[in-house]
C-alpha positions in Angstrom: 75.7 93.5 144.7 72.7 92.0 142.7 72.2 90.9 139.6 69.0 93.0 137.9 67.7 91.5 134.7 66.1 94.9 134.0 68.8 97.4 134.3 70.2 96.9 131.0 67.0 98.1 130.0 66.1 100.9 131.6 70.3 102.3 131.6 69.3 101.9 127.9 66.5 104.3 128.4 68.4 106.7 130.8 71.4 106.7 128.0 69.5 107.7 125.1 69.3 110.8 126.8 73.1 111.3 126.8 73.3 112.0 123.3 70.2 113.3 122.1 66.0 113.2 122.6 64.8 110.2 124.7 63.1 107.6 122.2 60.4 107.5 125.3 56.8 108.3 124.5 53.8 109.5 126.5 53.8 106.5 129.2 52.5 108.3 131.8 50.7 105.5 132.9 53.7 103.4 133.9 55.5 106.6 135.3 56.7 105.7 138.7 54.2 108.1 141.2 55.6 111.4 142.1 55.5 111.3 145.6 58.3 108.3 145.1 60.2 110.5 142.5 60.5 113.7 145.4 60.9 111.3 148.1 64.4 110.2 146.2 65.0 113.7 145.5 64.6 115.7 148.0 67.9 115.2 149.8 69.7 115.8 147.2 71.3 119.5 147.5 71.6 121.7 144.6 72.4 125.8 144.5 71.6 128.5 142.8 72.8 132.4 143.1 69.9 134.9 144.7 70.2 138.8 144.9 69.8 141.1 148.3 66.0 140.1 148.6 66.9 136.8 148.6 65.0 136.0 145.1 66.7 133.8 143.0 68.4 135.2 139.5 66.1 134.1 136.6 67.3 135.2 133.0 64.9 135.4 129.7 65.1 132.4 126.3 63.0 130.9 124.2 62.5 127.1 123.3 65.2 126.0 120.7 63.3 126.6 117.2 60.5 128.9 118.7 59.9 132.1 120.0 57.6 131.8 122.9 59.6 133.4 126.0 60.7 130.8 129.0 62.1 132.6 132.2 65.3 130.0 132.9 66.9 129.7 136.2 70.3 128.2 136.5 70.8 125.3 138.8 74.4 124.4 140.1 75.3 121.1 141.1 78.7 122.5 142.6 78.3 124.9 145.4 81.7 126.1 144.2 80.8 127.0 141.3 77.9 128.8 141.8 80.2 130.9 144.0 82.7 131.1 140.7 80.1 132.4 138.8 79.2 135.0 141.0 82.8 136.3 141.4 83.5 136.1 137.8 80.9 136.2 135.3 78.5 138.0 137.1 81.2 140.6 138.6 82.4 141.3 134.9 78.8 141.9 134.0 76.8 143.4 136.7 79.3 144.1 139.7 76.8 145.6 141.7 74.4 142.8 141.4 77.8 140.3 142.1 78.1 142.2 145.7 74.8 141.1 146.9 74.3 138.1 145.4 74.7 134.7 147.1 75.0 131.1 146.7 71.5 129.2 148.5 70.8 125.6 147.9 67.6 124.3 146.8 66.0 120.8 147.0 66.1 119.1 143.7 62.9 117.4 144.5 61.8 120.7 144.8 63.1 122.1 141.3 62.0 119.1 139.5 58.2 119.7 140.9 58.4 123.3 139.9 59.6 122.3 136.6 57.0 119.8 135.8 54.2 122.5 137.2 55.4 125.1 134.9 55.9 122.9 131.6 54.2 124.1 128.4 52.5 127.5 130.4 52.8 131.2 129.3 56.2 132.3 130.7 57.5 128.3 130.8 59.6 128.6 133.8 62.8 126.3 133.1 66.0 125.0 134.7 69.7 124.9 133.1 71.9 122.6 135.6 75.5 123.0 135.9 77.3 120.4 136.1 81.2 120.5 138.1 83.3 120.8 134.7 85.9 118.0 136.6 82.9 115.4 136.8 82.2 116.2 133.1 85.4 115.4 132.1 85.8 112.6 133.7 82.2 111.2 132.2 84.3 112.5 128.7 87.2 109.8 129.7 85.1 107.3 131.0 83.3 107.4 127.5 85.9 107.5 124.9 87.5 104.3 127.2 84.1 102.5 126.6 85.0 103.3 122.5 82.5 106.4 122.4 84.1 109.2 120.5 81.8 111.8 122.3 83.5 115.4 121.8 81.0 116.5 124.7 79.2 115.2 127.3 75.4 116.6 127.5 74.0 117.1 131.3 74.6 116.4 134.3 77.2 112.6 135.0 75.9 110.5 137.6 78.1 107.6 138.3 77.9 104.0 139.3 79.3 100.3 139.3 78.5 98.4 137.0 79.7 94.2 138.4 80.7 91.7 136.3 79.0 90.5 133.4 75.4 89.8 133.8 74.3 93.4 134.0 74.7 93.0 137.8 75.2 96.4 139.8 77.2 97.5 143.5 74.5 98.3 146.2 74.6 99.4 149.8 72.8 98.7 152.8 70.5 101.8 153.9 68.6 100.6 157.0 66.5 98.1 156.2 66.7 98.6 152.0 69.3 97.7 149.9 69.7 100.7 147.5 71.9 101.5 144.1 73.8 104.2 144.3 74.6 107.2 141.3 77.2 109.5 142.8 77.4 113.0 141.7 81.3 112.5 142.6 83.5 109.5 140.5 86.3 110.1 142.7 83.8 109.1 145.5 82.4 106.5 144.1 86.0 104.9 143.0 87.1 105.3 146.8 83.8 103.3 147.8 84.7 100.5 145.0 88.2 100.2 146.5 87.0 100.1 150.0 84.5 97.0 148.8 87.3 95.5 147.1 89.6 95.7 150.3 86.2 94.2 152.3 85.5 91.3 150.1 89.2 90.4 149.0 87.4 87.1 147.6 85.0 88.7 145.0 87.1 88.0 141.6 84.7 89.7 139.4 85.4 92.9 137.7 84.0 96.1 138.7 83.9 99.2 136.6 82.7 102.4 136.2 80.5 104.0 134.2 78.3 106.8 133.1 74.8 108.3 132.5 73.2 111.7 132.8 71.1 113.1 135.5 68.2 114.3 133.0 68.1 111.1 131.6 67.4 109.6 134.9 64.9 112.3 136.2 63.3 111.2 132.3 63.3 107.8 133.6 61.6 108.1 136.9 59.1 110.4 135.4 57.8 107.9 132.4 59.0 104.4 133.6 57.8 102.6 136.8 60.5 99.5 137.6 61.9 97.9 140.3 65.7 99.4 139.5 64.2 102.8 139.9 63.2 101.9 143.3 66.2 101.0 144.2 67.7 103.7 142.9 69.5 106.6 145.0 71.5 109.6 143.8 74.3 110.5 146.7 75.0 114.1 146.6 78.9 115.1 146.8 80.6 115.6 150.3 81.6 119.0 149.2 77.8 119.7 148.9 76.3 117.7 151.9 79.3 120.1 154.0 78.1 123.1 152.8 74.3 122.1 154.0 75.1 121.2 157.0 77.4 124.4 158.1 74.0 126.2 157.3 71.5 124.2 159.4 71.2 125.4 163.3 72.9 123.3 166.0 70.7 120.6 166.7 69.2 120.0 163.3 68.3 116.9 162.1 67.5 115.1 158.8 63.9 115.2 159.9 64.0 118.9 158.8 62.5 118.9 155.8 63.4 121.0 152.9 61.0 123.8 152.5 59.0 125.2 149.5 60.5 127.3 147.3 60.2 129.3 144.3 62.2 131.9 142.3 59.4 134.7 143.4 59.8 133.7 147.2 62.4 134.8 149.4 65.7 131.9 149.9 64.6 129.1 151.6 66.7 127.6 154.1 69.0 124.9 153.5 67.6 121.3 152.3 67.8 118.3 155.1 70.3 116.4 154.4 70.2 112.0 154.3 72.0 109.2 155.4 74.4 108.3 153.0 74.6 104.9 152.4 76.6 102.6 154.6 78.0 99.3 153.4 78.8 98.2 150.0 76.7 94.3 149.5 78.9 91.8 148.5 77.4 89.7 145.4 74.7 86.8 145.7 
């Protein structure tokens, strides 16, 4: 656990996002350098639905209050429920389409890069991610307990422990780096909290939950360069680290590294998969 002076700061930044437009301008210049922002993204799993061929499902929009057409592709954070859609939305409207189709995952690094190559061109190419509707509502609760009267939650919740306070935060040890962790997964991230509590029976200071969204933080590495977002790690859910790893071959490893894709390219195989972090860090 450490006390950071800045991360009242940037979570300040990062929550803007929750409710509406980030108050950030064009600070490019202090954005933290892309190769940093894929390196902390590219373990982290994400799925999206593909037909026969293997080409992911793209649908037609426009840009809220224009009409210049953007090809959107929809990005599931739940393997589950990519598989839900397929077996019910997609049956109902195209069953023949819904018996070929198939859940693959995808590198977020690798989405985010595509994203940010494709912004403002002819035929935008954009992402809609879906978050698990149980990790939504329990950002919903975590909220309305904190005194927000927030009748939805926009994006994706990412979680973390907040200690104490002095704006101090619950790390882990990864190796030789001492990391924050945002879980995709509350529940997971409360069993880690009770597991440092039951480690470090001593620490007296209260820990507790709370909430941001994913495309606040992805805003955040992409315009801000701080010392928090280096530390920072998103940890994927064990349901979606499992599903990864029953498609890599025998043998594979996490130096396997996630390979290029695109929505006119064939599936790619499965992203590697990291380390999750180990120990929670007691306070100093």
């Amino acid at each position: 656990m450490k006390s950071l002076v800045r991360l009242g700061a940037i979570l300040g930044i990062v929550g803007s996002t929750l409710l509406g437009p980030s108050p950030i301008g064009n600070m490019s210049a202090l954005a933290l350098p892309e190769p940093q922002i894929l390196e902390k993204l590219e373990f982290v799993p994400v799925f999206t639905i593909a037909d026969a061929q293997g080409l992911p499902l793209v649908t037609s929009g426009t840009k809220q209050g224009q009409t210049t057409p953007i090809s959107v592709g929809l990005i599931f954070i739940s393997q589950r429920d990519a598989q839900s859609f397929i077996n019910k939305e997609l049956k109902a409207n195209n069953p023949q389409l819904a018996s070929t189709a198939r859940v693959i995952p995808l590198s977020l690094g690798k989405i985010y890069q595509l994203s940010q190559a494709n912004k403002d061109k002819p035929n935008e190419l954009q992402f809609d991610y879906i978050p698990a509707p149980q990790q939504v509502e329990s950002a919903k609760t975590l909220l309305k307990q904190a005194g927000q009267q927030v009748p939805e939650f926009n994006g994706v919740p990412l979680f973390y422990a907040k200690v104490g306070t002095d704006n101090g935060v619950l790390t882990f040890q990864q190796g030789q780096k001492e990391v924050i962790p945002f879980f995709f997964n509350k529940e997971e991230l409360q069993a880690e909290v009770e597991r440092f509590k039951q480690q470090q029976p001593t620490v007296t200071l209260p820990i507790k939950i709370e909430v941001v969204n994913l495309e606040g933080v992805l805003e955040a590495l992409r315009t801000k360069n701080d010392p928090f977002l280096t530390q920072m790690m998103l940890v994927p859910s064990r349901e979606s680290l499992d599903f990864v790893r029953s498609l890599q071959p025998a043998g594979a490893g996490n130096q396997n590294k996630p390979p290029a894709a695109s929505p006119t390219q064939p599936a790619p195989r499965s992203p590697a998969v990291a380390p999750t972090p180990s120990q929670p860090r007691p306070p100093r």
